[in-house]
N, C-alpha and C positions, 0 to 999 in steps of 0.2 A: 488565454489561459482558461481551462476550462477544469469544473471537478467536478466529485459527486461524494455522498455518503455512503457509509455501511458499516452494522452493525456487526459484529464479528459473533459466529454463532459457532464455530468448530471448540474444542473442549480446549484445547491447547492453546490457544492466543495466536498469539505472539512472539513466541519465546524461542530461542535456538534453534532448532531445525526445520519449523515452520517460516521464522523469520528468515534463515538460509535458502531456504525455498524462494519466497517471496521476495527477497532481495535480487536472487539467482534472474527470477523471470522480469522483474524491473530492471538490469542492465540492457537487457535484450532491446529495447528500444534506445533513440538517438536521442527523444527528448528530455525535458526535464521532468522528474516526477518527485512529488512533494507528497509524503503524508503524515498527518495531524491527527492529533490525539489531546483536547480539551484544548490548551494554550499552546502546549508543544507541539512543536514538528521537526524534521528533519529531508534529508536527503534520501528517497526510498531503494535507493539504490548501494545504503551503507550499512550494510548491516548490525555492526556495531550500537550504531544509531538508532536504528529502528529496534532491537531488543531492548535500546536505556527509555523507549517510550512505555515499559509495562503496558501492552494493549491482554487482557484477558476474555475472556468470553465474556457477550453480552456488550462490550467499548463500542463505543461508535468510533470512527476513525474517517477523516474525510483524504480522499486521492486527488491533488492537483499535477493536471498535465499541462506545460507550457512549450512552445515551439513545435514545427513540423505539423504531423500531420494529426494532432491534436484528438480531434472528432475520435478517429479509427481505434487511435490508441486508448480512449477514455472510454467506447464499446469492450473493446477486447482486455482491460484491467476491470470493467464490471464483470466481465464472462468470470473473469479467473477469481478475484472474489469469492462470488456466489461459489464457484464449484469446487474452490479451493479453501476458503475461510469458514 
């Protein structure tokens, strides 16, 4: 299991169609992906779930990848992040 942080800097958060977004490109892999928001977290791949985290500009938010090929995936969810959040 590997993660990392980030502080969400895009104006929108979080919220409905960034999270649609973000949910969308988190099925895309086989593994498990987990992100956290102060105590909460969820399943990043549910959308539902990740809008009841209220993340807004400025949250830090931490990404846990577990299973498969972990490393690759945990590069390529920083890439999308930074260019996406």
């Amino acid at each position: 299991m590997t993660s990392f942080k980030y502080t969400l800097t895009g104006e929108e958060g979080l919220h409905a169609r960034p999270a649609g977004r973000f949910a969308k490109k988190m099925q895309e892999y086989a593994e498990a992906i987990t992100i956290k928001k102060g105590e909460k977290s969820c399943d990043a791949k549910r959308l539902f779930s990740v809008i009841n985290l209220q993340i807004h500009q400025g949250d830090e938010i931490e990404i846990t990848v577990a299973g498969g090929d972990e490393q690759r995936v945990l590069k390529e969810l920083e890439a999308y992040c930074i260019a996406s959040l």
